[in-house]
C-alpha positions as CSV (number, residue, x, y, z in Angstrom):
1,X,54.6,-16.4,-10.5
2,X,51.5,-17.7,-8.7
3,X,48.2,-18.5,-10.2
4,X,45.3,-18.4,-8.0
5,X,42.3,-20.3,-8.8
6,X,39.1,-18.7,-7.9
7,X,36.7,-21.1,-6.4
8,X,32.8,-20.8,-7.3
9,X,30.5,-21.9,-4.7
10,X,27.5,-23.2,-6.3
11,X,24.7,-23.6,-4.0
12,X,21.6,-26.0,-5.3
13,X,18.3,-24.8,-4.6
14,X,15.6,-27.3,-4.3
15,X,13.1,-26.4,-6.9
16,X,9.5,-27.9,-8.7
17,X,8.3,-27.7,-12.3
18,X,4.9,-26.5,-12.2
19,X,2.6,-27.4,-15.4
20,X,1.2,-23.6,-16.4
21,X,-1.5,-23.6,-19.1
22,X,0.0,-22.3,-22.5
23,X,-1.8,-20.0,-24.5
24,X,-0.9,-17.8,-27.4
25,X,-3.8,-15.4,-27.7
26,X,-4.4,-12.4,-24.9
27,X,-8.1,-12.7,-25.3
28,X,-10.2,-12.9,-21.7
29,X,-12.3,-14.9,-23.0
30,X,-10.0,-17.8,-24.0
31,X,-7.1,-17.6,-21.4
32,X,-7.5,-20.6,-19.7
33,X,-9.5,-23.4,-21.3
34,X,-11.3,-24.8,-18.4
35,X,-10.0,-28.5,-19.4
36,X,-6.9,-29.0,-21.4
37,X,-5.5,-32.5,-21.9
38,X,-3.1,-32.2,-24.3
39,X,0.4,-31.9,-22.8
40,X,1.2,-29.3,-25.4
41,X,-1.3,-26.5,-24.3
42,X,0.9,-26.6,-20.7
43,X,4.2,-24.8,-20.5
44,X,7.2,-27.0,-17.7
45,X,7.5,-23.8,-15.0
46,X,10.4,-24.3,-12.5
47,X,10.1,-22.9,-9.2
48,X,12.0,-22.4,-5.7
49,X,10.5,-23.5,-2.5
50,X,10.0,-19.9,-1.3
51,X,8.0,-18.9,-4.6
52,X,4.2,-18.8,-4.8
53,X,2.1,-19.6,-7.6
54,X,-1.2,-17.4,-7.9
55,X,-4.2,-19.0,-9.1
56,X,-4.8,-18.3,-13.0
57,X,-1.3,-18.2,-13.6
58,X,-0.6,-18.5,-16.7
59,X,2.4,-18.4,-20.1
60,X,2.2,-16.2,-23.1
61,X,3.6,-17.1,-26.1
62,X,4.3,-13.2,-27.2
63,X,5.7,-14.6,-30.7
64,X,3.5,-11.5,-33.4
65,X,2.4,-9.7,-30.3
66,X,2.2,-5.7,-30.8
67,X,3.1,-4.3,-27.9
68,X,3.5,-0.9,-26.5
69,X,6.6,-1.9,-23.8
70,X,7.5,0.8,-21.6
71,X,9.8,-1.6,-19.2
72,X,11.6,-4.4,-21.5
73,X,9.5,-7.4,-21.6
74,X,9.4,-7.7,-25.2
75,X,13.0,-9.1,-25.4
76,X,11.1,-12.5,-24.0
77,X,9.8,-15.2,-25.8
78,X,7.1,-16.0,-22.8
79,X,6.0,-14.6,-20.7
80,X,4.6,-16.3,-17.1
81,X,1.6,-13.7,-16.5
82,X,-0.9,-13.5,-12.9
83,X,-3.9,-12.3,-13.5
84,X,-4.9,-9.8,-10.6
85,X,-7.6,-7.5,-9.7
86,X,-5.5,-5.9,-7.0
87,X,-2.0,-4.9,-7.5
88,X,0.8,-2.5,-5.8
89,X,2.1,0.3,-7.1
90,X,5.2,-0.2,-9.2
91,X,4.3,-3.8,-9.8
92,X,4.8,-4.4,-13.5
93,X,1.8,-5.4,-15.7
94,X,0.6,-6.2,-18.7
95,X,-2.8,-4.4,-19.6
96,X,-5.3,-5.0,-22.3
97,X,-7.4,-2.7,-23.7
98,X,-10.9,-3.4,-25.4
99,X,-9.9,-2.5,-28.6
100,X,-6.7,-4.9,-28.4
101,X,-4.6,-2.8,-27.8
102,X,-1.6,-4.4,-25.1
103,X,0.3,-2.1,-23.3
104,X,3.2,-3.0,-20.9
105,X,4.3,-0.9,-17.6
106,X,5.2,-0.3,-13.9
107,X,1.5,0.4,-12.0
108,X,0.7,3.6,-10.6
109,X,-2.7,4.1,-10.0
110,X,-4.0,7.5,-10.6
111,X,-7.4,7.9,-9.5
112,X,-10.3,5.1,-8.7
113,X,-10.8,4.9,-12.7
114,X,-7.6,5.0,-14.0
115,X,-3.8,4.0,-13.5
116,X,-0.4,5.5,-14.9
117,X,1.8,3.2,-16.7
118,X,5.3,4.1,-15.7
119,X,8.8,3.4,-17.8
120,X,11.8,1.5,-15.6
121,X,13.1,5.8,-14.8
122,X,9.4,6.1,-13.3
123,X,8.5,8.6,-15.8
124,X,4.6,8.8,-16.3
125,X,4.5,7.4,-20.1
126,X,0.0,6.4,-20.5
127,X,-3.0,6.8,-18.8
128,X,-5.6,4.2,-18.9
129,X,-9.3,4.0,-17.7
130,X,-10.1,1.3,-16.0
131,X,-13.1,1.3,-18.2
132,X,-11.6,0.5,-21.7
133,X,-9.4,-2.0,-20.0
134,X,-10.2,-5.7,-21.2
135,X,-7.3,-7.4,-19.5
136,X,-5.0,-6.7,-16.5
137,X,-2.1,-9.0,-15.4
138,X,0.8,-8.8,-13.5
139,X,4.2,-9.8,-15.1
140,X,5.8,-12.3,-12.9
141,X,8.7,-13.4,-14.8
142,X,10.0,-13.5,-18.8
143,X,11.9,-16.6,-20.3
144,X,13.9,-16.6,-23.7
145,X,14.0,-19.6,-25.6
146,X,16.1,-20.4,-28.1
């Protein structure tokens, strides 16, 4: 009886750490700190050659965050969040409201004033106005930690 031995080809990607501000509090007003020098407010970000990182970028700390998920982001401990006035449809974003209230979702934008918040399945799950809407970012990419 032969045993074959599968070979893995790994294939090394060059890559960069990035230094991405650190907050723990979704508030617009205190996002970004316009001058941090402590090395614990910035979170080590590892990227590929071919990746771009938007200005304001940011991670979330989503440790006693109520959140109304609709696509599975809540399983993360951050989150590495682009804030964005413009966005595609289906992109996946995290929206705050002014009363607080944090909603995640796919993007559909339903009229001039308001957008759809889809589930992975596409289903139509919320409506928001653009007018009660505090905070709008788009969800780049969500790390667990241990």
């Amino acid at each position: 009886m032969i045993d074959y031995l599968e070979v893995f080809k790994i294939q090394l990607e060059p890559t960069r750490i990035v230094r991405l501000p650190f907050v723990t509090d979704l508030k617009c007003d205190q996002l970004i700190p316009s001058k941090i020098n402590d090395r614990n407010h910035f979170y080590p970000y590892a990227i590929h050659d071919n990746e771009r990182i938007f200005s304001g970028t940011f991670a979330l700390n989503n440790r006693d965050v109520a959140l109304v998920d609709y696509i599975g982001i809540k399983n993360f401990n951050i989150w590495i969040i682009e804030p964005r006035r413009m966005f595609i449809e289906g992109d996946r974003v995290i929206v705050q409201m002014n009363d607080r209230r944090l909603f995640a979702g796919k993007s559909k934008l339903l009229t001039d004033r308001s957008l759809i918040l889809r589930d992975n399945e596409d289903i139509n799950c919320d409506v928001l106005d653009f007018a009660d809407v505090l905070f709008i970012g788009r969800f780049a990419r969500g790390i667990s930690t241990l």
